[in-house]
C-alpha positions in Angstrom: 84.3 40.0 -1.3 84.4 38.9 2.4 88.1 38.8 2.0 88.7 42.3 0.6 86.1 43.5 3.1 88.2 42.4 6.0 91.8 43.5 4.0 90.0 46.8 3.7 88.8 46.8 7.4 92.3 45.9 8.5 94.4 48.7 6.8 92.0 51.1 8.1 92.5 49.8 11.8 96.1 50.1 11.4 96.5 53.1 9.6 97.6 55.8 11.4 98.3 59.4 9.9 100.1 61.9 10.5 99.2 64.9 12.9 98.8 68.2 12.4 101.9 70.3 12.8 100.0 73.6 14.9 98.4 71.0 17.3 102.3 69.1 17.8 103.4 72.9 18.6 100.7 74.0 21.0 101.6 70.5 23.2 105.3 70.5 22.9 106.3 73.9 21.8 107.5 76.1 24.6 108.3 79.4 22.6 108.4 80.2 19.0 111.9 81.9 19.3 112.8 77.9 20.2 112.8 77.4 16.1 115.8 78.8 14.5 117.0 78.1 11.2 120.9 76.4 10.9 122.2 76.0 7.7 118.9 76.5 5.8 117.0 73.9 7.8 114.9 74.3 11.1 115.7 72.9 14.3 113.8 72.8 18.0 116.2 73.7 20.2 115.8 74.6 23.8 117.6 76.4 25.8 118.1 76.6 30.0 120.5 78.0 32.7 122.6 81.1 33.0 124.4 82.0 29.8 127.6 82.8 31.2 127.7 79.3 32.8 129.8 76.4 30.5 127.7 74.9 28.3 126.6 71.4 28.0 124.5 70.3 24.5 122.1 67.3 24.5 121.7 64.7 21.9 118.7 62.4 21.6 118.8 58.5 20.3 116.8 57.1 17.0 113.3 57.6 17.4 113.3 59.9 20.3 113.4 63.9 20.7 114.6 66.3 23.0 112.0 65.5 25.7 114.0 62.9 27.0 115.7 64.6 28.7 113.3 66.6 30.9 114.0 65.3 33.9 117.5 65.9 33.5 117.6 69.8 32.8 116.2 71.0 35.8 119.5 69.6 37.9 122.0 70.7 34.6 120.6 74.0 34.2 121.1 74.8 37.4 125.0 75.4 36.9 125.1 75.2 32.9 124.1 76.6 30.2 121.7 73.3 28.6 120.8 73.8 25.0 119.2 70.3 23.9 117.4 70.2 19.7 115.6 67.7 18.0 117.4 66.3 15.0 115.9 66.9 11.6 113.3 65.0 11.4 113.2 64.3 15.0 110.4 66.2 17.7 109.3 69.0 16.3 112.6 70.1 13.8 110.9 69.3 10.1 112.9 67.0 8.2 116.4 68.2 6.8 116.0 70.8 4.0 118.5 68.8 2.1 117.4 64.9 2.9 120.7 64.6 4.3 120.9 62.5 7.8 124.5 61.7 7.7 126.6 62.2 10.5 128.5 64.8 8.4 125.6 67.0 8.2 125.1 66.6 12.1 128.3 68.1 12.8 127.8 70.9 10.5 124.5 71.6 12.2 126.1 71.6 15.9 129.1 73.6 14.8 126.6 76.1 12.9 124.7 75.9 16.1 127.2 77.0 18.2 128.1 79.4 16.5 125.3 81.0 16.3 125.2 81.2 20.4 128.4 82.2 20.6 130.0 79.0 22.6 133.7 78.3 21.5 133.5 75.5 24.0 130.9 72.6 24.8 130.0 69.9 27.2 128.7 67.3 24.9 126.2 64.8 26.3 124.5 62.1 23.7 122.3 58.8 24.3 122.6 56.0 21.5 123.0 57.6 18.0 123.2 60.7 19.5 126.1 59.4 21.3 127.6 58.6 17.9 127.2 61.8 16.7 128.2 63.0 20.4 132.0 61.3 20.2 132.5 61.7 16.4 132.0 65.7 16.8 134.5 65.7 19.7 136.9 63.6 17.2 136.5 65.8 14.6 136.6 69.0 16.6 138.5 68.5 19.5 139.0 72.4 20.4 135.3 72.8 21.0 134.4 69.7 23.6 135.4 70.1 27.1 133.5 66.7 28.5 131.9 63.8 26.6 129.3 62.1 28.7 128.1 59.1 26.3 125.2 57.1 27.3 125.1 54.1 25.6 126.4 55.3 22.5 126.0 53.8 19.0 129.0 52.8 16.5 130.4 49.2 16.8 129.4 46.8 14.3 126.3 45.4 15.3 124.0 42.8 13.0 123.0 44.5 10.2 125.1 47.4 10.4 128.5 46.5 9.2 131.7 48.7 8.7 131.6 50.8 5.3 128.7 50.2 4.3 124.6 51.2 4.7 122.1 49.0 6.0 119.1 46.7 4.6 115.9 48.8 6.2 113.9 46.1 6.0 110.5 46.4 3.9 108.5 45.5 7.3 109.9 48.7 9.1 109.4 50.9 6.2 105.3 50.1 6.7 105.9 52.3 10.0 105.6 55.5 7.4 101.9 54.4 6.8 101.0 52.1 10.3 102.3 52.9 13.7 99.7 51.5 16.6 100.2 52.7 19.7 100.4 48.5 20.4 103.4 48.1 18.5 105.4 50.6 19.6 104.6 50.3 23.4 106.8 46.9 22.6 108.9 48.2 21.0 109.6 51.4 23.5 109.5 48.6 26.3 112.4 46.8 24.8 114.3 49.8 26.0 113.6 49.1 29.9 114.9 46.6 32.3 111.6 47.1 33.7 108.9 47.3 30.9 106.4 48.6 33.5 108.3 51.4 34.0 107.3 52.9 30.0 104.6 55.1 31.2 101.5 56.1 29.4 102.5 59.5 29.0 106.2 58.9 27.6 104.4 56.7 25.3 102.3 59.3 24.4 105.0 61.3 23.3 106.6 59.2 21.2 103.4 58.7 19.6 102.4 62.0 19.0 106.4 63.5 17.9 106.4 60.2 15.9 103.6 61.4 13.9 105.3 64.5 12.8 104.9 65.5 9.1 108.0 63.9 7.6 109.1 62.4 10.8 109.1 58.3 10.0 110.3 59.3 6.5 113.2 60.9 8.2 113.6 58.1 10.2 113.6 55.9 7.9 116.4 58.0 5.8 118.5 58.6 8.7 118.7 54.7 8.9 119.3 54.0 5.2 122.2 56.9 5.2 123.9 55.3 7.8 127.6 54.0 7.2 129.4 53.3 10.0 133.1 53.2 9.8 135.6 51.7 12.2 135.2 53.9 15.1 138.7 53.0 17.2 140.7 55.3 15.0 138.2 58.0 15.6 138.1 57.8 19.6 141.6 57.3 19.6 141.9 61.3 19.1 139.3 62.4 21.4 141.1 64.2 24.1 138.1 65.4 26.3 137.4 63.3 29.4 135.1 61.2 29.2 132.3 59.6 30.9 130.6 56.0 30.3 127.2 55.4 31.7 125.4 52.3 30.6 122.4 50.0 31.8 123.5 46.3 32.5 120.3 45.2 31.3 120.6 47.6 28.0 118.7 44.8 25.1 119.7 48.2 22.8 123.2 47.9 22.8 124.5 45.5 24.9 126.9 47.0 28.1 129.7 44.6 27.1 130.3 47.1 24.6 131.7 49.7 27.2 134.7 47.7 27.1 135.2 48.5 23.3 135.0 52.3 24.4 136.9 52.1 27.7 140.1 50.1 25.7 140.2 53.2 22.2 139.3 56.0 24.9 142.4 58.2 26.5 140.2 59.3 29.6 137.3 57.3 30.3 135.3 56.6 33.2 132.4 53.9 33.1 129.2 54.3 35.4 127.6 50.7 35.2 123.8 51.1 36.4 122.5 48.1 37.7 118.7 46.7 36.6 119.1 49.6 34.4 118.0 49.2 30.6 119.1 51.6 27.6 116.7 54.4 28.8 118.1 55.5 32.2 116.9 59.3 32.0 113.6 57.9 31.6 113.6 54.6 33.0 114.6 55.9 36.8 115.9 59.6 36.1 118.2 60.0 39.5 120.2 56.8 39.3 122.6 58.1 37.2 121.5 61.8 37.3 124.3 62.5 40.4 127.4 60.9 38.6 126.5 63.3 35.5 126.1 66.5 37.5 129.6 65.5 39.4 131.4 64.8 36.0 130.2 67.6 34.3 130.5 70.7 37.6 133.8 69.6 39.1 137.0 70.5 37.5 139.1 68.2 36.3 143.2 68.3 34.9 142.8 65.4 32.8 
């Protein structure tokens, strides 16, 4: 009895819920108009900047949501028309309609997205799996990426994510769905730092609150399991945009030694290397790289 008493007392410590959708929108919602349906699924996108400036799209990493990059659009939207969205599942976009997290399906969402804004032509900028998606979509549709700024971007081979095929979620991450303590993923958050301090109570507050979403660590969860990762050489051989590299030297995420891969398959690249910088720099210290980004992305270029 003392034993199932103290089981019992231990789920409940650790169980956390989810939260309520109207409370996530009056903290993190900026305008109703900022949910628009895209191929019969709803996405948070906002939008900043003049409309008849170029464009530039953001695209957040795994876990994260378009509030990352707050400190960023300020600066862009100054000269560019910034629209950044949550990925199903992701923030405050609901889950897909259609369970589908593939990298396909993101593409179809960006070109529907587009569309629907009326830009022929993009600036993509995408951070770790959103950097994947970033440098796929300008592979696959070259005519509608004018610069590729790629911050630590996902798509080698790593350890458990092998060419051609989906990964083992392990059992132990899909408990996040019913347990998520703030404890747990402060260590995990700080991972992505060079300088755990620098996670702040109020970032991690974020990812705490958008992590609870209705559907949200389901959908993280399926994004992960629908995951195949194919040989991406082939694929950034045929990007012709120019593109920037920016990458932490301390990145514990995905190791800098992979700009290499990227600088030796891309046509145009140009690596920014931040020193003591981990995988988050547009959190971890906002203006390091913040000036090389604005310069890539304002100033003409004839490659």
């Amino acid at each position: 009895m003392i034993a199932l008493t103290l089981l019992a007392l231990s789920a409940w410590a650790l169980w956390t819920p989810d939260l309520d959708r109207t409370a996530l929108e009056q903290r993190y919602l900026r305008s109703p108009s900022d949910m628009v349906q895209v191929l019969g699924t709803t996405l948070h996108v906002r939008e900043s900047g003049p409309k008849d400036a170029p464009a530039v799209l953001l695209l957040h990493g795994f876990g994260s949501s378009l509030e990352t990059w707050e400190t960023w659009t300020p600066a862009l939207s100054a000269g560019l028309r910034v629209l950044s969205l949550d990925l199903p599942g992701s923030g405050l976009s609901p889950p897909d309609s259609r369970q589908d997290y593939s990298d396909t399906r993101s593409i179809a969402l960006i070109n529907a997205l587009l569309d629907a804004r009326g830009i022929q032509k993009t600036h993509l900028l995408g951070h770790s799996i959103g950097g994947r998606i970033a440098w796929t979509f300008a592979a696959s549709e070259p005519q509608r990426v004018d610069k590729l700024v790629l911050l630590a971007p996902d798509g080698f081979a790593s350890p458990g994510f092998a060419y051609g095929a989906a990964p083992e979620v392990p059992a132990t991450l899909g408990l996040m769905r019913w347990t998520l303590p703030r404890w747990l993923l402060r260590m995990n958050l700080a991972a992505g730092y060079a300088e755990p301090k620098a996670l702040s109570d109020a970032a991690l507050q974020r990812y705490h609150d958008l992590m609870r979403a209705p559907g949200a660590r389901q959908a993280m969860l399926s994004r992960l399991q629908q995951t195949v990762l194919v040989d991406p050489v082939p694929l950034l051989q045929r990007i012709t945009a120019p593109t920037l590299l920016v990458w932490g030297r301390d990145d514990a995420m995905i190791p800098f030694s992979n700009a290499a891969d990227y600088q030796r398959a891309l046509a145009h690249p140009t690596l920014v290397p931040l020193e003591a910088m981990g995988h988050l720099p547009m959190e971890e210290n906002p203006q390091q790289a913040l000036p090389a980004v604005l310069q890539f992305l304002t100033n003409k270029t004839d490659a």
